[in-house]
C-alpha positions in Angstrom: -3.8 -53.5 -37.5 -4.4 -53.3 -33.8 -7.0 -51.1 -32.6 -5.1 -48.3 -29.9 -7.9 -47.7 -27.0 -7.8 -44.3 -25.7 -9.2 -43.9 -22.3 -10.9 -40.5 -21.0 -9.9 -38.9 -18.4 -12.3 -38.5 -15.5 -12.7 -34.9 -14.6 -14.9 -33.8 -11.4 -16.6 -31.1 -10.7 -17.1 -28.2 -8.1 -20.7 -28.3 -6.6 -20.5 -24.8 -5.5 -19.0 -22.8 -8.6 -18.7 -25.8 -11.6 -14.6 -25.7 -11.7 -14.1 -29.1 -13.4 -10.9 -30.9 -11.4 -8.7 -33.6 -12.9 -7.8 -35.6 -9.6 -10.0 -36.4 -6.5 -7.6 -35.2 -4.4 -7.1 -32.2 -5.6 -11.3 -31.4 -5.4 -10.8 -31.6 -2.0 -8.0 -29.6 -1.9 -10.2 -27.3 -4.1 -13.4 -27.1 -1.8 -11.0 -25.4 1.1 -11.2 -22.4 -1.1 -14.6 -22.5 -0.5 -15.2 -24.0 3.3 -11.9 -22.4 4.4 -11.1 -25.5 6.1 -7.4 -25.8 7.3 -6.8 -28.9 8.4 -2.8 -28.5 8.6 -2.2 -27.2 12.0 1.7 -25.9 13.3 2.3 -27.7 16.4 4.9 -24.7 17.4 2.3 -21.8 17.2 -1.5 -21.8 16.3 -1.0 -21.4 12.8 -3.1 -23.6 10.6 -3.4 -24.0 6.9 -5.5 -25.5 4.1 -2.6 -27.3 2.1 0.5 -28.9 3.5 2.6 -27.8 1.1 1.8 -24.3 3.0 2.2 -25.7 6.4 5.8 -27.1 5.0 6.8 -23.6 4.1 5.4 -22.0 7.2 7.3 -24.7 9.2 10.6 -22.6 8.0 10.0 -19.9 9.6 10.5 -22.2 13.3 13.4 -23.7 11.8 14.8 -20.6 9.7 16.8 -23.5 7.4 18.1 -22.0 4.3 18.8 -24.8 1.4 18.5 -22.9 -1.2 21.5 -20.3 -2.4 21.9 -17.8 -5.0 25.0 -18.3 -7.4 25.4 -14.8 -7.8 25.0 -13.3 -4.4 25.1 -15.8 -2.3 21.9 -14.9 -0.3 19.7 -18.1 1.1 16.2 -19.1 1.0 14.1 -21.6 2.7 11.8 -22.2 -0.8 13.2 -23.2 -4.5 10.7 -20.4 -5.6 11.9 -17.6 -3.2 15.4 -18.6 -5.1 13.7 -18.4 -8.3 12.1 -14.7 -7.2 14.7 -13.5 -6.3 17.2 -14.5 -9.4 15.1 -12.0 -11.3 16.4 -9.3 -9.8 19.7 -10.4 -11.0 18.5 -11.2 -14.7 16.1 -8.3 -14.9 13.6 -10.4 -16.4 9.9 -10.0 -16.3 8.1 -13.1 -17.0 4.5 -11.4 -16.3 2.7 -9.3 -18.7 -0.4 -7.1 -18.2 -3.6 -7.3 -20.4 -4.2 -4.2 -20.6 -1.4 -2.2 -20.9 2.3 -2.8 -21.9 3.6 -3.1 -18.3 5.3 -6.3 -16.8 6.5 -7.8 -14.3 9.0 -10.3 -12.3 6.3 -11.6 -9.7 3.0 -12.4 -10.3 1.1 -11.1 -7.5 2.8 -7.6 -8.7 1.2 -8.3 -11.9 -2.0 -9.4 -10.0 -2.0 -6.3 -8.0 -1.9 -4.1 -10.8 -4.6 -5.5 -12.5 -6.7 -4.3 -10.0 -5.8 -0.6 -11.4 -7.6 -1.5 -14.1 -10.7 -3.7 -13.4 -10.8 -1.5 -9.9 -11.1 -4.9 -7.7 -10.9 -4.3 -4.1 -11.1 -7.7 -2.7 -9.6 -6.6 0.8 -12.0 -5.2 2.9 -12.1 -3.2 6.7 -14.0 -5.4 9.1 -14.2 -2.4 10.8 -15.6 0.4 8.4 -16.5 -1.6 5.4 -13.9 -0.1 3.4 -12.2 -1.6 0.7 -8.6 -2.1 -0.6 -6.7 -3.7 -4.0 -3.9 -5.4 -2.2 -3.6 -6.6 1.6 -0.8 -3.8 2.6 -3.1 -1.1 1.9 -5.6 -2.9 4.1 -3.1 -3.6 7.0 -1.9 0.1 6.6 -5.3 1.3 7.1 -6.6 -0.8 10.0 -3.4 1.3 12.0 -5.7 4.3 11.9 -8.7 2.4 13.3 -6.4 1.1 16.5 -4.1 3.9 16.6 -1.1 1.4 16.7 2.7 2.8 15.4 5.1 -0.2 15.5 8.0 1.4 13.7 10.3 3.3 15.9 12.8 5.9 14.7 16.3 4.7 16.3 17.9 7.5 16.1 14.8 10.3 17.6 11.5 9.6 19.3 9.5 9.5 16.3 7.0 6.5 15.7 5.4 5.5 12.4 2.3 3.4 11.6 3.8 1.7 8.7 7.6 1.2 7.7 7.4 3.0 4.4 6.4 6.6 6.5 9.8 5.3 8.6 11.9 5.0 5.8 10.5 8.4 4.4 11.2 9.9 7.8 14.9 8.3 8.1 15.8 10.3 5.1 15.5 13.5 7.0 18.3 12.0 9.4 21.1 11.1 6.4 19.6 14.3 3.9 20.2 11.6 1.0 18.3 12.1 -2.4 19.5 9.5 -4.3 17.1 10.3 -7.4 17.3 13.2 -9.8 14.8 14.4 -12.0 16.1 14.8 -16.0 14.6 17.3 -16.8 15.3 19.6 -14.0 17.6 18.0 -12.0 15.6 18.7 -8.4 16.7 15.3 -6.5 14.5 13.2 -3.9 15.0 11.1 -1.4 13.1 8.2 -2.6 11.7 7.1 -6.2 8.0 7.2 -5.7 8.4 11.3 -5.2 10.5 11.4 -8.1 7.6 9.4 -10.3 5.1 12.4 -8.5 7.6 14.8 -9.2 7.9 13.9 -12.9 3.9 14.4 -13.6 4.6 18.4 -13.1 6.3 18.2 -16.4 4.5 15.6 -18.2 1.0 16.8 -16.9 0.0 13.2 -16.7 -3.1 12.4 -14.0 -3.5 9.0 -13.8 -6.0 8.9 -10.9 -9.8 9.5 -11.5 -12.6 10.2 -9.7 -15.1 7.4 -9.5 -17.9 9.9 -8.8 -17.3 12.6 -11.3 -15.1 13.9 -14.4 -11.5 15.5 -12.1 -8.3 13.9 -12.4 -5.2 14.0 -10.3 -1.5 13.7 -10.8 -1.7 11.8 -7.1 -3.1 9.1 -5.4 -3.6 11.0 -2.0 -5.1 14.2 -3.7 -7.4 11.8 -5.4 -8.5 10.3 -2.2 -8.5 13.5 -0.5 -11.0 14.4 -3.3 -13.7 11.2 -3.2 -14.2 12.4 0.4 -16.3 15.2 -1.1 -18.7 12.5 -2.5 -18.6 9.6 0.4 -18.6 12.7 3.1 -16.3 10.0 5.0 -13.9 12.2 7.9 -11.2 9.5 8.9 -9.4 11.9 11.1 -10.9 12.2 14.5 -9.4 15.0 17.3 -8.8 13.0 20.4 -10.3 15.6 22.9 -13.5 16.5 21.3 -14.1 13.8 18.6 -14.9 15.8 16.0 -14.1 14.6 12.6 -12.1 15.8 9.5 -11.4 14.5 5.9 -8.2 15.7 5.8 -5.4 15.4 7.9 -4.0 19.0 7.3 -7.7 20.5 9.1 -7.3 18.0 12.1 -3.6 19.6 13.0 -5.3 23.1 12.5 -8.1 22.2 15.0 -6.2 20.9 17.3 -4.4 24.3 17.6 -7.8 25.4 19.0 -7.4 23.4 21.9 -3.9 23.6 22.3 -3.9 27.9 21.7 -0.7 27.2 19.7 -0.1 30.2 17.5 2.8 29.4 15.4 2.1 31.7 12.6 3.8 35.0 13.3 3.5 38.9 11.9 7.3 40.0 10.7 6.0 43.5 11.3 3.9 43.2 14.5 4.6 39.7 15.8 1.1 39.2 16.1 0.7 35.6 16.2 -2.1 33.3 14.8 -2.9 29.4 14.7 -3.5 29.1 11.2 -1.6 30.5 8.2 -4.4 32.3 6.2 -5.2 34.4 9.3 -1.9 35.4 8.8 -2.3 35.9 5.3 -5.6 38.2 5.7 -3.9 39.9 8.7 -0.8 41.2 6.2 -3.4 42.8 4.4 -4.2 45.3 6.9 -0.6 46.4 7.3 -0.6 46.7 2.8 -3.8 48.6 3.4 -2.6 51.3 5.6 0.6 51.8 3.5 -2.2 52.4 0.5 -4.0 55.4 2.7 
């Protein structure tokens, strides 16, 4: 019987973290995630890139070619896996599963980003302020309120917005549409992720916690709000005296110190006051003289 000779299969390895590679060429692709090397410059703009297959899809952007077609909607894409992507919304299927928890997902860097809610990875950090993010939109949110920039106009008043969700939020208030009801008390909201807040009044749930200490919250924000107590960090800075605030709530009502605005009014002697608890401790003088 003839002997069969089986031949092993060279594998090389990563000198900086040991990742054992099956072809040559793709070690070298490999070691651009460690030099950051990108030799795959766009001769329209000065894009460049470590992988040509990256370059190729960037290249579509210039060209804004469309091959690829959905045979449900009709809607193009420049990539086979943008098509693919975007199928799943049609098929409802969710391909990527969590670890830890029973969620899943169509796309895997959704899946990737949630993770980090559970191994608390903040891999996107502020060059700025040293402060770190899970995900790259939280991080290009943030560095708006380090250069003051709002891009996204309101067409329809004068309103600007640092980041298009606060836009959509704010276009809501034009139309009055609340599209999402509540079942158990069928209060309606104009968008889905105030419905989800809305929802934890009932169910009590407080999935955010405090690094620092024991407290829980029922939101993200009030959470945030909260570790500002530990890290003492006041991101909200008054423009004509610099003095800084953690929350955004005490900058408006300092600001009223400069500005003398006194918004708050008395319904019995139309004494007005800047802030709302001056109000509050000034009724109390009217209920004290109807007690005498």
């Amino acid at each position: 019987m003839e002997k069969l000779s089986v031949t092993k299969k060279k594998i090389y390895a990563c000198d900086i973290c040991g990742k054992g590679i099956s072809e040559h060429s793709n070690l070298k692709k490999h070691l651009r995630t460690h030099t950051k090397e990108k030799p795959y410059a766009c001769e329209l703009c000065s894009n460049a890139f470590s992988k040509q297959a990256n370059l190729k899809r960037h290249m579509l952007t210039h060209t804004k070619e469309k091959p690829h077609a959905c045979h449900i909607c009709n809607k193009g894409f420049s990539l086979s896996q943008g098509l693919k992507k975007h199928l799943r919304t049609h098929t409802k299927e969710k391909p990527y599963a969590c670890d830890f928890c029973s969620k899943a997902f169509s796309q895997r860097n959704h899946m990737e980003t949630h993770l980090r809610t559970h191994t608390k990875e903040k891999p996107y950090v502020c060059d700025l302020c040293s402060k770190a993010f899970s995900n790259s939109n939280s991080l290009k949110i943030h560095l708006l309120t380090h250069t003051k920039e709002k891009p996204y106009s309101c067409e329809l008043c004068s309103k600007d917005f640092s980041n298009q969700s606060n836009l959509k939020r704010h276009m809501l208030t034009h139309t009055k549409e609340k599209p999402h009801a509540c079942h158990i008390c069928n209060k309606a909201f104009s968008l889905s992720q105030d419905l989800k807040r809305h929802l934890r009044t009932h169910t009590k749930e407080k999935p955010y916690a405090c690094d620092f200490c024991s407290k829980a919250f029922s939101q993200r924000n009030h959470m945030q709000t909260h570790l500002r107590t530990h890290t003492k960090e006041k991101p909200h800075a008054c423009d004509i005296c610099s003095k800084g605030f953690s929350e955004s709530s005490s900058l408006r009502k300092h600001l009223q110190t400069h500005t003398k605005e006194k918004p708050h009014a008395c319904h019995i002697c139309n004494k007005a006051f800047s802030q709302s608890q001056h109000l509050k401790s000034h009724l109390r003088t009217h209920n004290e003289r109807e007690t005498i």
